[in-house]
N, C-alpha and C positions, 0 to 999 in steps of 0.2 A: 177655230182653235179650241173653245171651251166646248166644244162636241166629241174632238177628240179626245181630250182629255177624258172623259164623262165615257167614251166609249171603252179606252183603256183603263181604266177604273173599275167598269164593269166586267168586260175579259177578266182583267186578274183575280177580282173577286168570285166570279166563276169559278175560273183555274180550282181557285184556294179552299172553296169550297165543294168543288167536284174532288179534288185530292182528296181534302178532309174525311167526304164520305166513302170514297172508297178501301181509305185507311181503315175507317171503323169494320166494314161490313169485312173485310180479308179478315182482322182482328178476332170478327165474331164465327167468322170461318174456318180462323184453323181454333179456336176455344171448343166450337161444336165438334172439329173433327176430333181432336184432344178426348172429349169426352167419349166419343160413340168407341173409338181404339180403346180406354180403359175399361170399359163396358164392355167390352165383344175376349178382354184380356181377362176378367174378374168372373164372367161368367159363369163359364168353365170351371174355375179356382173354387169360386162358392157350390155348384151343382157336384166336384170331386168331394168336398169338404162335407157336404152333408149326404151324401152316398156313403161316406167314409164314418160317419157318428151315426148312420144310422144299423152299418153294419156292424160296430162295438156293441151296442144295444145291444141288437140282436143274439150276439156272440156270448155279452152278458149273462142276459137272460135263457140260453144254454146252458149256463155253465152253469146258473142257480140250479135248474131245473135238474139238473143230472145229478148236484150235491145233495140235493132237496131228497131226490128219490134211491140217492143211496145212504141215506143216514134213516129216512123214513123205515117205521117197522114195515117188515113184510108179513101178507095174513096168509 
């Protein structure tokens, strides 16, 4: 009788901690999946974003360049 007890006891303890860790490990699965989606979202966003300042720049520095050379005396 106190064997079975002791064996149910330990089953459930299993159980409770076989659940336990699979709770964690789905949890840290979809937290990884979560990240890699905002990553693969933000990419993009950041590589348009600095495409996009570095063609102001550029367009800037045009525009000095052409006022520069038309206020400049000519020889």
């Amino acid at each position: 009788m106190a064997n079975e007890t002791n064996n149910d006891l330990s089953a459930a303890l299993s159980n409770f901690l076989h659940a336990g860790s699979t709770l964690v490990q789905q949890s840290l699965g979809l937290v990884s999946d979560t990240v890699k989606g905002a990553v693969q979202v933000i990419e993009p966003l950041g590589k348009t974003a600095i495409d996009l300042i570095g063609s102001g720049i550029n367009t800037i520095g045009s525009v000095v360049q052409n006022v520069t050379s038309a206020i400049s005396p000519k020889k």
